[in-house]
C-alpha positions as CSV (number, residue, x, y, z in Angstrom):
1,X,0.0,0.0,0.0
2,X,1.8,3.6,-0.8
3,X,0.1,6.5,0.9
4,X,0.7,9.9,0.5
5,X,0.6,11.9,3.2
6,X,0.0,15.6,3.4
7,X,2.1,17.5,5.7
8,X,1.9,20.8,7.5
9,X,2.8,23.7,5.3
10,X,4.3,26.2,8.2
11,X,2.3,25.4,11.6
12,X,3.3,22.0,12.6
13,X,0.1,21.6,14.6
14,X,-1.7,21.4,10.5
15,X,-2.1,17.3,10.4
16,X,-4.7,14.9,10.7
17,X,-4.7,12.2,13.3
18,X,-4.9,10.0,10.2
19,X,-1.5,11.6,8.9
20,X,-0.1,10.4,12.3
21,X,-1.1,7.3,12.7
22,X,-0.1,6.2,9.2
23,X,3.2,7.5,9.5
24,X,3.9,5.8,12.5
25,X,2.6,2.5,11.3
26,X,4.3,2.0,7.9
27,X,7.2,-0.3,7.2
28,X,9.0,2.7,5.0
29,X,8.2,7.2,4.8
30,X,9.9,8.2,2.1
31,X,10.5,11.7,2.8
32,X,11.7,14.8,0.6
33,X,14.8,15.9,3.6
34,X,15.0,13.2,6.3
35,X,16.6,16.0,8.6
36,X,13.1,18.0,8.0
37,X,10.8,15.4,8.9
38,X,12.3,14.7,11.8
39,X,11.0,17.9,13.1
40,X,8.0,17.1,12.3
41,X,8.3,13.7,13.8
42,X,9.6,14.8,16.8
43,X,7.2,17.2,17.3
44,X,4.4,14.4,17.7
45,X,6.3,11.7,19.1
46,X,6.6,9.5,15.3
47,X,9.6,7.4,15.4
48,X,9.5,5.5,11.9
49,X,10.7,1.8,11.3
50,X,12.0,2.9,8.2
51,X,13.3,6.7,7.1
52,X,14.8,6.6,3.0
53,X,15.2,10.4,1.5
54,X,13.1,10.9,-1.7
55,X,13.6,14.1,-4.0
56,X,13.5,15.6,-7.1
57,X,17.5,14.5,-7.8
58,X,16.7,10.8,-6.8
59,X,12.9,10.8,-7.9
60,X,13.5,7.8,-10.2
61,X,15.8,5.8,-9.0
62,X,14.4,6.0,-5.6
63,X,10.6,4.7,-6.6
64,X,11.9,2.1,-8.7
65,X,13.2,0.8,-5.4
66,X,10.1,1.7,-3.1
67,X,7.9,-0.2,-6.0
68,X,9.9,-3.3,-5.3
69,X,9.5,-3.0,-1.7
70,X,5.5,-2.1,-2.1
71,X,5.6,-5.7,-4.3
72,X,6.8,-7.6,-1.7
73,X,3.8,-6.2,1.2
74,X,5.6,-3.4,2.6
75,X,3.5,-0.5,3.6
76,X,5.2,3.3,2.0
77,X,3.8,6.1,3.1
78,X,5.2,9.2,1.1
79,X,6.0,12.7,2.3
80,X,7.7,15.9,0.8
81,X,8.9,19.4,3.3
82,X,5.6,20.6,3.2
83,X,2.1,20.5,1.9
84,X,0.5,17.3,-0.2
85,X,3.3,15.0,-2.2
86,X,3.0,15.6,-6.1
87,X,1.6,19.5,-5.8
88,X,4.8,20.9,-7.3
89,X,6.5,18.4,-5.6
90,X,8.1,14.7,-5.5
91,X,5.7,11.8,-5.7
92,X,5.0,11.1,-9.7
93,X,7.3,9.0,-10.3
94,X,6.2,6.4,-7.8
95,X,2.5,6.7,-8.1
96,X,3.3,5.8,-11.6
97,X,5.3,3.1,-10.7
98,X,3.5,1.6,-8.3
99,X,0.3,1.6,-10.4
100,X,1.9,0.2,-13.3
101,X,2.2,-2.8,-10.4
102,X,-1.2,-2.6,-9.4
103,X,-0.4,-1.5,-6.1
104,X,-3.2,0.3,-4.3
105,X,-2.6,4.2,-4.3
106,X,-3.8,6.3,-0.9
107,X,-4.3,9.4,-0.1
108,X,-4.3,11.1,3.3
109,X,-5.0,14.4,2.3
110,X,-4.1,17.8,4.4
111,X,-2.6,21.2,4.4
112,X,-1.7,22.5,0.1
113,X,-0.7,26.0,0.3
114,X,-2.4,26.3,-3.2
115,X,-5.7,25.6,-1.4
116,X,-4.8,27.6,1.2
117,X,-4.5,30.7,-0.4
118,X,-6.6,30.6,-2.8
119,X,-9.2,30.3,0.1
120,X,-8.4,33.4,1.7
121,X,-7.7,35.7,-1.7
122,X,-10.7,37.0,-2.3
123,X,-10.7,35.9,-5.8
124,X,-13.4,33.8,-7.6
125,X,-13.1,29.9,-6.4
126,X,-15.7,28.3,-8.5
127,X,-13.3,28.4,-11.3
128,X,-9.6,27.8,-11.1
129,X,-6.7,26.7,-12.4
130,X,-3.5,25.4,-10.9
131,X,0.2,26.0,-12.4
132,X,3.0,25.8,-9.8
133,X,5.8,27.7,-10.8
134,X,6.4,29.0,-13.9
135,X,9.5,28.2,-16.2
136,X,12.5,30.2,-15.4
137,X,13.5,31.1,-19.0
138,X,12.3,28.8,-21.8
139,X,8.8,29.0,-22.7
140,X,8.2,31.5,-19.9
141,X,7.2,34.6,-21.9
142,X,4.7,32.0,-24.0
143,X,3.2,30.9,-20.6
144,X,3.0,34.3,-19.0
145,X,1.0,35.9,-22.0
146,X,-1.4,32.1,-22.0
147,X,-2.3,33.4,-18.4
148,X,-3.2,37.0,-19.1
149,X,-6.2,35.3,-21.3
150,X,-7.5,32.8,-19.0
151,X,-10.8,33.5,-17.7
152,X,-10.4,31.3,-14.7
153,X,-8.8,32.5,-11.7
154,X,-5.0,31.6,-11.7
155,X,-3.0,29.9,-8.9
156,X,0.6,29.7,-9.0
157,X,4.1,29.5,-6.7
158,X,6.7,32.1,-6.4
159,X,10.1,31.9,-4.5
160,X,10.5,35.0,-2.3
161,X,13.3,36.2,-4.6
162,X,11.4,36.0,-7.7
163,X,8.1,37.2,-6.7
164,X,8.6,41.0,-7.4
165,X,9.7,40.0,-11.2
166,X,7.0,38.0,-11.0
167,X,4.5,40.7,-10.8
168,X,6.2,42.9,-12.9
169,X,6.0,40.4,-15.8
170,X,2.1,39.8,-14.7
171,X,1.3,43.6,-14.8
172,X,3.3,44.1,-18.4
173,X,1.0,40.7,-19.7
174,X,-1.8,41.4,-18.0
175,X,-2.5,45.3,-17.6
176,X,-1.7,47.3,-13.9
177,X,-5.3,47.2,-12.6
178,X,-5.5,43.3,-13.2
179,X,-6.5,42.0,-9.7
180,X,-4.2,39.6,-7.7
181,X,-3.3,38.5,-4.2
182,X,-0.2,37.2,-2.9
183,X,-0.5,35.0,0.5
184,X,3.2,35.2,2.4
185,X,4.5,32.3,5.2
186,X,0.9,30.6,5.1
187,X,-0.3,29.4,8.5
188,X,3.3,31.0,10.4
189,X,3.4,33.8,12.4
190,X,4.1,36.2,10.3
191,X,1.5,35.4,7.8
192,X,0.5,38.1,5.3
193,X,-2.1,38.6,2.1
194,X,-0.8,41.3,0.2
195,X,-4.2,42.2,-2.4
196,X,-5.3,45.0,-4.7
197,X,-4.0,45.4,-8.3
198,X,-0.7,43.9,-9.9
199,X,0.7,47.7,-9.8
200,X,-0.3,48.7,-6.3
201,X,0.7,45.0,-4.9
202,X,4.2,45.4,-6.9
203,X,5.0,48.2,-5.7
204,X,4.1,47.7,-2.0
205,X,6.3,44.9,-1.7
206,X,9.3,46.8,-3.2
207,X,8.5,49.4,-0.5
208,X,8.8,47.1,2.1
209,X,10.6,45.1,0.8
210,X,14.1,46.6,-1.0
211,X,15.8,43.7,-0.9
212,X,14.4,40.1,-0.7
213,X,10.8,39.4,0.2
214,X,10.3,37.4,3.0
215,X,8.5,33.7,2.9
216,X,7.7,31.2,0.3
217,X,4.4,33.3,-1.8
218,X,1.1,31.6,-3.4
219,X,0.1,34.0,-6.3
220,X,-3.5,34.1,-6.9
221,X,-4.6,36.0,-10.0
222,X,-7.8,37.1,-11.0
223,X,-8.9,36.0,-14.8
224,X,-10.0,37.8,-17.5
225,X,-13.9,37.6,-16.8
226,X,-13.8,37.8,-12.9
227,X,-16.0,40.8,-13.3
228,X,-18.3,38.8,-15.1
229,X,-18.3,35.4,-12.5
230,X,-21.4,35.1,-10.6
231,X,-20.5,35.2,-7.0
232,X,-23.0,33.2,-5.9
233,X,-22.5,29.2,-6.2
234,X,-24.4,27.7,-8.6
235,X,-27.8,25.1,-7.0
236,X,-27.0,21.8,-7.9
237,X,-29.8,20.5,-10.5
């Protein structure tokens, strides 16, 4: 059985009993750092049978080796730093893999800072559209004007050093007054939501930020037709 397990995304006190208890019953957690988990584990009294490290630079390798385990009844229960495995993170590869096998597939879902901030934004949620982060050079410009069309609201993930280009690049695409949010250090102490146009939310974090922004960011970005989306949900039929 391979589970993957959603972990807290800042506040360590953001997972589900069920979370717990899987982790501390399966034969293997295959985890994104090893020395990060352990926080976590130590923090609710998890001691694993089995800790193996599973990242982006061993992705492939590594389930090829979990799928052999899974084949011979070992339980894997799969975890990256932070959020839900295979949300802009490690886990693919081995879902693949182990269905390929025929190996049952579980999810123990939890804290996704996509989720998160899209929640809290402000912006239309009956319509979204997830894309992590975009590419850093090739094919970024092509992606970047795809987004100024969509009419759906857009969800993406920024590093803290990248966000101000970020929104510069959004504002060029996509006009100054578009509407967007950007959620800061979700569910930490110094959470923030940073909302209003691309121009005015640009330039406030410049302002207070000169040099590098603080905390991993969610951008949420209002679509084309947002002033067109009924606000109210639809009844179902």
């Amino acid at each position: 059985m391979l589970y993957l397990v959603a972990t807290p995304i800042g506040n360590l006190q953001d997972i589900s009993l069920r979370a717990l208890q899987v982790l501390q019953d399966a034969d293997i957690v295959a985890c994104e750092d090893t020395r990060h988990a352990r926080i976590l584990f130590e923090k609710h009294g998890i001691r694993p049978r089995r800790l193996v490290s599973y990242h982006s630079h061993n992705e492939r390798s590594r389930a090829a080796e979990l799928a052999d385990d899974l084949r011979t009844g070992a339980s894997v229960a799969v975890v990256t730093d932070a959020g839900t495995p295979g949300i802009s993170d490690p886990a693919w590869a081995i879902v693949r893999e182990a269905l390929s096998h025929g190996i049952d597939i579980i999810p123990v879902p939890g804290a996704c800072a996509a989720i998160a901030g899209l929640s809290a934004s402000g912006m239309d949620t009956t319509r979204f559209v997830f894309e992590g982060f975009l590419p850093l050079k090739k094919g970024r410009q092509t992606r970047l004007k795809m987004l100024a069309q969509e009419e759906r609201t857009v969800v993406m993930y920024e590093s803290p050093h990248r966000i101000k280009r970020l929104l510069r690049e959004l504002a060029e695409v996509c006009g100054p007054t578009r509407e967007v949010a950007v959620a800061r250090e979700l569910t930490k102490m110094h959470e923030q939501f940073h909302r209003g146009a691309l121009d005015a939310v640009a330039a406030e974090l410049e302002e207070r930020f000169p040099e590098s922004v603080k905390g991993e960011c969610v951008v949420i970005l209002a679509g084309t037709s947002a002033k067109n989306f009924n606000t109210e949900p639809d009844e179902f039929d």
